[in-house]
N, C-alpha and C positions, 0 to 999 in steps of 0.2 A: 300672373299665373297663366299659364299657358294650357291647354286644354287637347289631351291626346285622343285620337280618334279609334276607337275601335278597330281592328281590319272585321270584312264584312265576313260573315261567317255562309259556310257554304250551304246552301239550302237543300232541307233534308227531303228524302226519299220522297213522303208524302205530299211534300209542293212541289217537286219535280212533275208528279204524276199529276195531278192538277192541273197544272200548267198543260203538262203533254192531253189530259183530256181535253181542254178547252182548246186547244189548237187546231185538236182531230175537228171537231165542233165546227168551227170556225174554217177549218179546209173543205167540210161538207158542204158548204155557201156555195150554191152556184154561182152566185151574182158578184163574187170575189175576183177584184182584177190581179190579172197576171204576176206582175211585181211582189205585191200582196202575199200571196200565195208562195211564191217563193220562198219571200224572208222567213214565213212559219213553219215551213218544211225544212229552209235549216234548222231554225231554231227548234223544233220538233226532234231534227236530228241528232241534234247535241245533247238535247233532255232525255230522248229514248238510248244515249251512250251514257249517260249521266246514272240515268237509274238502273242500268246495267252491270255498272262497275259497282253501285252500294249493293243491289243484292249481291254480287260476288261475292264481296267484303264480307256481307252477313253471315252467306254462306258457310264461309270459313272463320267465323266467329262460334256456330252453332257446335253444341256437343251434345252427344247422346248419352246419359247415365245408365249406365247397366248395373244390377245388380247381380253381384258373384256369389257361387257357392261361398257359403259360411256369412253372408250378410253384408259385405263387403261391399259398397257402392262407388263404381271406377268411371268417372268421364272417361268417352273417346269422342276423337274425331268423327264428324257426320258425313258418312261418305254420299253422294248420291251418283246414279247409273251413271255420268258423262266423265265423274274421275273414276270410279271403279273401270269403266274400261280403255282408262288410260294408262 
């Protein structure tokens, strides 16, 4: 029987940011050598693109219910200022 492997699943918002906290953390070391510091600032940079694009996502997952004349309860779209003035 052979035994199939998961694919890894992509880690959510809240270990991204995690992660990007303990980075910050860990780039405040003065005593941190050069190289060091680097690799986490990419890596920082990928995590701070990372949780970027899921609140996007979120963003445009979210709906506002408004309630209508006569009782009528209608999802919309949730606009915020940066596409309203788009």
């Amino acid at each position: 029987m052979t035994q199939t492997t998961k694919p890894d699943k992509a880690p959510n918002f809240e270990s991204n940011l995690e992660r990007l906290d303990n980075i910050v953390r860990e780039l405040e070391d003065a005593d941190l050598p050069l190289e060091k510091a680097l690799q986490l600032y990419e890596e920082g940079m990928k995590l701070s693109e990372a949780c970027h694009k899921q609140l996007e996502e979120a963003e445009g997952r979210v709906e506002i219910l408004r309630k209508r004349v006569g009782g009528k309860v209608v999802a919309e779209p949730f606009e915020t200022e940066e596409r309203e003035g788009q």
